[in-house]
C-alpha positions as CSV (number, residue, x, y, z in Angstrom):
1,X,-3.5,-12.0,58.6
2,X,-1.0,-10.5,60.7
3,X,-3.1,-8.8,63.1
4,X,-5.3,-12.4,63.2
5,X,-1.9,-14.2,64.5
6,X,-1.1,-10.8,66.7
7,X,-4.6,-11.6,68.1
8,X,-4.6,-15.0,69.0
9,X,-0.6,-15.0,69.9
10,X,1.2,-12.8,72.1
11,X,4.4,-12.1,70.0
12,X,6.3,-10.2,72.8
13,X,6.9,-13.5,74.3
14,X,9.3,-14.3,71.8
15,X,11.0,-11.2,72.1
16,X,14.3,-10.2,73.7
17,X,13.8,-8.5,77.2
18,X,14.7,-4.6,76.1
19,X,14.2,-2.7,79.4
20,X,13.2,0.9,77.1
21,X,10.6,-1.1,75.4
22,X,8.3,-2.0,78.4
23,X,5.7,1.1,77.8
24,X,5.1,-0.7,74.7
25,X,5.0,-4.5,76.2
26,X,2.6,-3.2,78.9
27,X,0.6,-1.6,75.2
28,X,0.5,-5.1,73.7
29,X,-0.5,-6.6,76.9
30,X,-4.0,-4.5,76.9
31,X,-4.6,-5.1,73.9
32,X,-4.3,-9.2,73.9
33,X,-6.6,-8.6,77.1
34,X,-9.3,-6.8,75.0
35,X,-8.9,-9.4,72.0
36,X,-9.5,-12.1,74.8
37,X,-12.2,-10.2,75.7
38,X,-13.7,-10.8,72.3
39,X,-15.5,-13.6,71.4
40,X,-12.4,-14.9,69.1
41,X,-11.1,-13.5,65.0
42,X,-13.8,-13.6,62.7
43,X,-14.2,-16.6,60.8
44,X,-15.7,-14.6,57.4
45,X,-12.1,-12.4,57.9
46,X,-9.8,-15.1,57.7
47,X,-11.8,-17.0,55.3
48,X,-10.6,-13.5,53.2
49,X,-7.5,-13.5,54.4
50,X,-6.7,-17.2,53.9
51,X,-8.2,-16.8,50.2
52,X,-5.9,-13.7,49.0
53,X,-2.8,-15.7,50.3
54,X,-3.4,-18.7,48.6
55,X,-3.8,-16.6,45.5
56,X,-0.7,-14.7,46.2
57,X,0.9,-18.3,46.6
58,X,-0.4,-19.3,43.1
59,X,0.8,-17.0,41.5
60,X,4.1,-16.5,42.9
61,X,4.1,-20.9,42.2
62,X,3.0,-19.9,38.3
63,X,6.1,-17.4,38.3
64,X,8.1,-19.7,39.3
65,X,7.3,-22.4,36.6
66,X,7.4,-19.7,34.1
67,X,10.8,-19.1,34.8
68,X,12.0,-22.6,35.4
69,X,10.8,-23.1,31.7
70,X,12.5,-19.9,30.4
71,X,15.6,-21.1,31.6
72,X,15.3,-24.5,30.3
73,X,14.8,-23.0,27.2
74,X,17.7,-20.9,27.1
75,X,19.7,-23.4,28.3
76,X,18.7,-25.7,25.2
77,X,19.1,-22.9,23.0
78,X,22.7,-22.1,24.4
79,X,23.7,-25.7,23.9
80,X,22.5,-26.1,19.9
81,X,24.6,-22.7,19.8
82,X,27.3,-24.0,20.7
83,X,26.7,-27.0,18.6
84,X,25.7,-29.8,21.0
85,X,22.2,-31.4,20.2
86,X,19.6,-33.7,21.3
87,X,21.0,-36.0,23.7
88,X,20.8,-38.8,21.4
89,X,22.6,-36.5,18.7
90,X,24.5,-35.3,21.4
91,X,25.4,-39.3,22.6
92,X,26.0,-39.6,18.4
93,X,28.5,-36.7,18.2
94,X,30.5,-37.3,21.0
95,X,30.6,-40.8,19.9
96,X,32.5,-39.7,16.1
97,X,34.4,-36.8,17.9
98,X,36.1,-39.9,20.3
99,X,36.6,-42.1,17.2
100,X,38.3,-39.1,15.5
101,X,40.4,-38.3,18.1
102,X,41.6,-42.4,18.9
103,X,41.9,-41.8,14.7
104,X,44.4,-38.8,14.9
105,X,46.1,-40.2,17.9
106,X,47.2,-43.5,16.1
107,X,48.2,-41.2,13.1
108,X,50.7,-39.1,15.6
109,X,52.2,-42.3,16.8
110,X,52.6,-43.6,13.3
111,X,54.3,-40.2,12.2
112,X,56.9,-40.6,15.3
113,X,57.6,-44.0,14.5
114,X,58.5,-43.1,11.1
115,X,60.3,-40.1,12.2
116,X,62.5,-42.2,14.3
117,X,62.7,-44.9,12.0
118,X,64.2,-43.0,9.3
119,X,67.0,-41.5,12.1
120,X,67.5,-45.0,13.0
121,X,67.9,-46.2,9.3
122,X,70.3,-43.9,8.4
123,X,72.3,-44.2,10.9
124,X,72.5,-47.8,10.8
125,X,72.7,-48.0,6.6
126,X,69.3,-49.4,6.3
127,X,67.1,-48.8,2.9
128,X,64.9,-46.3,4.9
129,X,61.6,-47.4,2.1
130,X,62.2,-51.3,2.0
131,X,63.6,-51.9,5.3
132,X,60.4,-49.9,6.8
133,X,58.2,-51.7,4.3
134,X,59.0,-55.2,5.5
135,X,59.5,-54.5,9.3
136,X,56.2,-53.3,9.4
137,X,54.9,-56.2,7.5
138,X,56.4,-58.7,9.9
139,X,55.2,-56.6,12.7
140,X,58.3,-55.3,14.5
141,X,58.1,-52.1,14.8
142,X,55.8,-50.4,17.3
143,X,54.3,-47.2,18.2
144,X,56.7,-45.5,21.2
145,X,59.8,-47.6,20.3
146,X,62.9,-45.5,21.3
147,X,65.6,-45.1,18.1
148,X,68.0,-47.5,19.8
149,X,65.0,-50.3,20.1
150,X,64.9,-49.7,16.6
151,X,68.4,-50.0,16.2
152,X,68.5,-52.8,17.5
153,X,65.8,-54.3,15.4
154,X,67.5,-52.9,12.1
155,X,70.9,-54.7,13.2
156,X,69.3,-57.6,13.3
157,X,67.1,-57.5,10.6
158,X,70.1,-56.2,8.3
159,X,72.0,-59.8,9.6
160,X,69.4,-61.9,8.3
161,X,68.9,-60.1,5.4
162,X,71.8,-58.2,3.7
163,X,70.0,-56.9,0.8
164,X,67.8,-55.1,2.8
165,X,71.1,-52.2,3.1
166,X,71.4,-48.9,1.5
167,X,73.2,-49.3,-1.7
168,X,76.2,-47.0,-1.6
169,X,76.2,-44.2,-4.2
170,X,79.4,-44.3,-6.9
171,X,83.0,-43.1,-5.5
172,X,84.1,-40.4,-7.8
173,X,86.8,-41.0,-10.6
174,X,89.9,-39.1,-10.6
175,X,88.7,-37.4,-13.4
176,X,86.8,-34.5,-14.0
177,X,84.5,-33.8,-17.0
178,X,84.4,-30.1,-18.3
179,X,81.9,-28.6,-20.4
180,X,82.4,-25.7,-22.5
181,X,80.3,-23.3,-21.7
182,X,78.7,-20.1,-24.0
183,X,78.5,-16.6,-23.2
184,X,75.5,-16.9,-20.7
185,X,76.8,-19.2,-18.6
186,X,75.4,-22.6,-20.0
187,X,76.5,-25.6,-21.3
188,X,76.6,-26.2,-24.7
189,X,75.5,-29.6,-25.3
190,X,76.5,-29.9,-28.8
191,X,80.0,-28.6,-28.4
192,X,80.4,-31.2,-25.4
193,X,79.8,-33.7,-27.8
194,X,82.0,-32.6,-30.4
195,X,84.4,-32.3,-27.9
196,X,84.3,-35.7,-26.4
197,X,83.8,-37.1,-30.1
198,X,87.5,-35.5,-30.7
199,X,89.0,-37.6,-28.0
């Protein structure tokens, strides 16, 4: 096919002028002056020609889809192997993996409200377990309050309702109760009571 297009077009007049290559120009030259001298290429010859390149073209086309589809393939395979599916199981698990994570996130802000709440409790004099139990019944605490918000709301909360405060344990009386103790080092219930029946 080349020497069909070297035939019917002279090439060298695309070329860059090189002046060392004119023996070979003036080579060309003669013989583009003895194809014009033909009659013109050979119609059965290209018919050949054009014949084996379309074949060539096929096949070079059916290689191609051959490897399109291998790589579609692996790319599928690669994806259930790393555990995404179908697009509509794909769509499906994305979809619960979301929900899960708005799930966990709620449960974290939960956890640092309680966290805080219990800081806040204490150090007001709250009942950490009832005082939590109703303000987050009535609805006033919140996820991402600060501990002086909440404060703020325990104050207020412990104004309105008094009973709501942290009972305060026993003070200690002056005296202090001894047990007799045996050889290992425990108490001896029954001689306590013997002791204190004394008395």
């Amino acid at each position: 096919m080349l020497d069909a297009l070297r035939r019917k077009f002279d090439l060298q007049m695309f070329a860059e002028d090189d002046p060392g290559d004119q023996s070979s120009n003036e080579a060309d030259q003669q013989e583009t002056a003895e194809g014009k001298g033909q009659s013109g290429p050979d119609p059965e010859a290209l018919r050949k020609e054009l014949e084996a390149v379309r074949k060539e073209a096929a096949k070079y086309r059916t290689e191609r889809k051959a490897l399109a589809e291998e790589i579609e393939a692996l790319k599928k395979n690669l994806g259930k192997a790393l555990g995404f599916g179908d697009d509509k199981e794909g769509k499906a698990d994305v979809d619960a993996a979301l929900k899960k994570i708005q799930e966990l996130q709620n449960e974290i802000q939960n956890e640092r409200l309680q966290n805080t709440f219990h800081k806040a409790a204490i150090s007001v004099g709250a009942d950490v377990e009832l005082t939590w139990a109703f303000l987050k019944g009535t609805g006033k605490l919140e996820p991402g309050m600060s501990q002086k918000d909440i404060e703020k709301v325990l104050k207020e909360t412990l104004e309105a309702y008094p009973k709501l405060k942290a009972e305060e344990p026993p003070k200690k009386s002056g005296g202090t109760f001894t047990q007799p103790q045996d050889k290992g080092g425990k108490v001896d219930m029954n001689a306590a009571i013997r002791k204190m029946a004394k008395r």
